[in-house]
VEXTI-898173 format. One record per residue: x, y, z of N, C-alpha, C, CB in turn. Coordinates in steps of 0.001 Angstrom, whole numbers, padded with zeros to 6 digits, always signed. Atoms other than C-alpha are relative to their C-alpha. Glycine has a CB too. Layout:
% VEXTI-898173
XYZXYZXYZXYZ ...
END
This chain:
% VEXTI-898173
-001252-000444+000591-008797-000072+015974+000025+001525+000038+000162-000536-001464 -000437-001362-000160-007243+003809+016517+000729+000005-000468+000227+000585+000921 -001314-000128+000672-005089+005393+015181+001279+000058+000671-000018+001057-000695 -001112+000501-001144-002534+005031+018102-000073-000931+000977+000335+000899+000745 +000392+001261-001002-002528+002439+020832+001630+000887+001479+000501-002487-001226 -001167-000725-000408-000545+004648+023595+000848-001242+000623-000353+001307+001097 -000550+000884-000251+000415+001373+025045+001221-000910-000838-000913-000456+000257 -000728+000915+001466+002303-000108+021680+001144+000699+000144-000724+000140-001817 -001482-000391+000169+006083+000264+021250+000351+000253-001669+001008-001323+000667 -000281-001414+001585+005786+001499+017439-000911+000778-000364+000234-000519-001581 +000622-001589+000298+002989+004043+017875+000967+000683+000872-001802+000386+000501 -000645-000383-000809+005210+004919+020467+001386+000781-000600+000119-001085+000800 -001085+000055+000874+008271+005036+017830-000323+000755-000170+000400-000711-000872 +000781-001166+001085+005974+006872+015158-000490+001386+000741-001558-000734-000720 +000438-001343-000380+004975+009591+017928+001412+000988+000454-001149-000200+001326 -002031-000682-000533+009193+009983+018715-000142+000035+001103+000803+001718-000390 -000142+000432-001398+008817+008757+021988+001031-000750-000098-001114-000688+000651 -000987+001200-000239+011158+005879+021550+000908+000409-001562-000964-001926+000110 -000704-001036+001021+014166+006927+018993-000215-001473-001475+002283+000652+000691 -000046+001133+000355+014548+004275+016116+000882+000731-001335-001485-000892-000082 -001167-000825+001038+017369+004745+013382-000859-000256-001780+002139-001123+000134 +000915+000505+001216+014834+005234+010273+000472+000397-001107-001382+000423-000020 -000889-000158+001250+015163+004748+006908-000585+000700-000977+000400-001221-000598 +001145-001046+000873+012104+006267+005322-001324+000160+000786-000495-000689-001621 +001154-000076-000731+008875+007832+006454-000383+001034-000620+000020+000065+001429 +000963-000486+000482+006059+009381+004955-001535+000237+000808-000013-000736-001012 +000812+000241-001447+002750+010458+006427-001007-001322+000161-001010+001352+000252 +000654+001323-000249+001426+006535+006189+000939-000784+000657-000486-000714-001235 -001276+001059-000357+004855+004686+006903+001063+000230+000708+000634-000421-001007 -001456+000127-000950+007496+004203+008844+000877-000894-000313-000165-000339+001401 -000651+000737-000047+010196+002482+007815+001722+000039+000998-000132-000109-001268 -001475-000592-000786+013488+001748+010361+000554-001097-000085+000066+000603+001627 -000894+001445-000141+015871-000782+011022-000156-000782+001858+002093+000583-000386 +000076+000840-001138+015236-003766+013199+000915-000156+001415+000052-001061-000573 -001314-000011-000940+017032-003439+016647+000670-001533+000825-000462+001099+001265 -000555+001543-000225+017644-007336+016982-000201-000897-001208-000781-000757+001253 +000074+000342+001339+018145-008134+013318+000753-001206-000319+000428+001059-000790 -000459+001666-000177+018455-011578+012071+000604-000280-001233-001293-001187+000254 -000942+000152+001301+020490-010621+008843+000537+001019-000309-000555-000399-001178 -000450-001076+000257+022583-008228+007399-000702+001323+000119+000364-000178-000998 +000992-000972+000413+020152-005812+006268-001462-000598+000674-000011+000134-001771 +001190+000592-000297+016678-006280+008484-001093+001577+000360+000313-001249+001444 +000873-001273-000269+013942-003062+008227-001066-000667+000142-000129+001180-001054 +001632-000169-000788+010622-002800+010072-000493+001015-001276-000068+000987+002053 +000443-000955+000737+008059-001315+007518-001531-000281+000599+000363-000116-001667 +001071-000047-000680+004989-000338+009666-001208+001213-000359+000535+000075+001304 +000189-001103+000221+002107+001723+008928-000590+000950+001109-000623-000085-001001 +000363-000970-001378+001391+004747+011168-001219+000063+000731+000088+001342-000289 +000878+000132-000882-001745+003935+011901-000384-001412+000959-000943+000397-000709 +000332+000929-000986-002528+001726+014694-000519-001655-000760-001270+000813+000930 +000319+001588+000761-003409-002045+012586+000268-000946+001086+001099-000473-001444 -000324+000955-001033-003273-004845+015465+000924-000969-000804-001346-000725+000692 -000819+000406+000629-002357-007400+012796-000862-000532-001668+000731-001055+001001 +000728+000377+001210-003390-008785+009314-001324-000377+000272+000627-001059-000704 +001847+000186-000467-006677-009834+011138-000861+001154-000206-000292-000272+001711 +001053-001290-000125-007821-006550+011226+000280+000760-000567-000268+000649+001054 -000211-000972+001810-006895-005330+007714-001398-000075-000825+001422-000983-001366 +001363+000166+001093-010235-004077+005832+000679+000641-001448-001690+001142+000606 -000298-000407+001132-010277-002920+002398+000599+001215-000260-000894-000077-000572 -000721-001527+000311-009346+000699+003309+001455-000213+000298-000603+001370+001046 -001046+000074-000223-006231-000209+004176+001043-000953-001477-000158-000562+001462 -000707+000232+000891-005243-001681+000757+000954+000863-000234-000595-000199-000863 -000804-000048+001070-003380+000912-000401+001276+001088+000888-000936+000652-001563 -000740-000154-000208-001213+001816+002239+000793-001395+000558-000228+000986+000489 -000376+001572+000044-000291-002265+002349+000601+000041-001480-001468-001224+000217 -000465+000412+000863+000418-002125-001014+001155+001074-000038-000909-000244-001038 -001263-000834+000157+002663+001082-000502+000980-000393+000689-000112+001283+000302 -001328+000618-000837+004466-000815+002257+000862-001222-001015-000674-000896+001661 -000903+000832+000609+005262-003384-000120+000863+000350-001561-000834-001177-000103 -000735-000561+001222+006040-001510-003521+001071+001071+000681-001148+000793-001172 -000868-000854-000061+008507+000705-001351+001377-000968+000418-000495+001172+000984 -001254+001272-000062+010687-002629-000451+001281-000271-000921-000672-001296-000220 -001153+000006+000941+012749-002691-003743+001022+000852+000032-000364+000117-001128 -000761-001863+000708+014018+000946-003817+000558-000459+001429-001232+002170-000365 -000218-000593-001806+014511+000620+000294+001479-001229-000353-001848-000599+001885 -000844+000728+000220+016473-002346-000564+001512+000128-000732-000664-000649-000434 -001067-000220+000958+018454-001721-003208+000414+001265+000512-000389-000009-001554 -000995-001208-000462+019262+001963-001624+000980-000759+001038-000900+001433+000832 -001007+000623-001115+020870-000175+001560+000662-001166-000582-000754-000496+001392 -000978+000572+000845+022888-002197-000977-000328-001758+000259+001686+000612+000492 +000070+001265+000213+021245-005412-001030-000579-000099-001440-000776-000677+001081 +000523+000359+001434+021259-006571-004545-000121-001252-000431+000725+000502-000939 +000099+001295+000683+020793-010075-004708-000820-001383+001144+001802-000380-000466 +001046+000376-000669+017749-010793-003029-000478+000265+001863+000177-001307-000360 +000071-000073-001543+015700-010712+000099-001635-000494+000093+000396+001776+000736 +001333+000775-000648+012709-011454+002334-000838+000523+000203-000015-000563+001043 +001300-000841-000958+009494-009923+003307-000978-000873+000691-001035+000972-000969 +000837+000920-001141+007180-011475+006210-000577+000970+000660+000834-000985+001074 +000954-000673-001031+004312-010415+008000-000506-001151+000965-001338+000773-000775 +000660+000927-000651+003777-012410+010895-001089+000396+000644+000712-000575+000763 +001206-000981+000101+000189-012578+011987-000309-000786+001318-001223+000037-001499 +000714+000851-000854-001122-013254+015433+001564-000648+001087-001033-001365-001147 -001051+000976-000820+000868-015001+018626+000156-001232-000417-000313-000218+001358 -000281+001443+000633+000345-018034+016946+001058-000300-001665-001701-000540-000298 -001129+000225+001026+002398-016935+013668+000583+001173+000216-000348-000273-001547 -001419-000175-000370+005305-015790+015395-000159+002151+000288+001326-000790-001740 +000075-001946-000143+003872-011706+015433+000404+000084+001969-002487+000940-000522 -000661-000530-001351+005893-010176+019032-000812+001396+000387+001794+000334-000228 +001029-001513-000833+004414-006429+018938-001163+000143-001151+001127+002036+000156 +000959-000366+000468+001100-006081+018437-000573+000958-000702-000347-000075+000526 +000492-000999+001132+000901-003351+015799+000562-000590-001635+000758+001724+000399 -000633+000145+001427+000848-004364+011990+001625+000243-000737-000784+000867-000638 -001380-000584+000603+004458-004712+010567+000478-000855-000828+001107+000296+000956 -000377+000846+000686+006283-006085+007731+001852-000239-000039-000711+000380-001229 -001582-000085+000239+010058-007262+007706+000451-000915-001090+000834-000400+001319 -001116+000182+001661+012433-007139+005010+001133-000292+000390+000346+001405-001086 -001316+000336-000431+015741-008777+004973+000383-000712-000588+000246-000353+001033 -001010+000212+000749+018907-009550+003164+000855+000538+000074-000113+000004-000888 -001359-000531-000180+022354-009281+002550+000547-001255-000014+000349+000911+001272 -000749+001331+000257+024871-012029+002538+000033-001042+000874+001240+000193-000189 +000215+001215-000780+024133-015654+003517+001285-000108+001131-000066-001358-001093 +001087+000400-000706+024626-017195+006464-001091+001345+000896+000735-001073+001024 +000829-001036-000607+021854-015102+008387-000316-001094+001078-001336+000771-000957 -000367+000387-000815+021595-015333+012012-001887-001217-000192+000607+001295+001253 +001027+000872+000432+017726-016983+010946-000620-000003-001223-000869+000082+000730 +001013-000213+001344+015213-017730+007948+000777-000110-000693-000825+001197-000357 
END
């Protein structure tokens, strides 16, 4: 594990190689909006360093995991979803993870949604 993977399409993001319309970022996180979003409201919250996927989360990485998930409410409720939503980390090709760098998505806004 590194802290970039020059090959990956969100170290790639996080170095401003590839543009992405973000919503918050700090120097652990990245948060942006999903560019094939499967509900109203759908943000990518990734952290900047290179993570393949929940497999290869050790203990040092608690507590920018737990900052990805205590910053979900505020991120939420600033983009005007107030009456609920989703968070998912898929892990692995076998549960449904597409790019191989650690990421969590959030999403809500008003039923139907195009999935989940």
């Amino acid at each position: 594990m590194s802290a970039s993977d020059p090959n990956c399409v969100f170290c790639k993001i996080v170095a401003g190689q590839i543009p992405a319309k973000k919503v918050h970022e700090d120097d652990e996180i990245l948060v942006f909006h999903d560019i094939n979003p499967w509900a109203p409201v759908h943000i990518l919250l990734i952290p900047k360093q290179h993570i393949v996927s929940m497999v290869d989360v050790r203990p040092e990485h608690a507590p920018v995991l737990g900052r990805m998930m205590a910053l979900v409410p505020q991120l939420m409720r600033d983009l005007g979803v107030t009456d609920g939503y989703r968070q998912v980390i898929n892990t692995g090709r076998d549960g449904g993870q597409e790019v191989m760098h650690l990421h969590m998505h959030a999403f809500g806004g008003p039923r139907p949604w195009k999935r989940g």
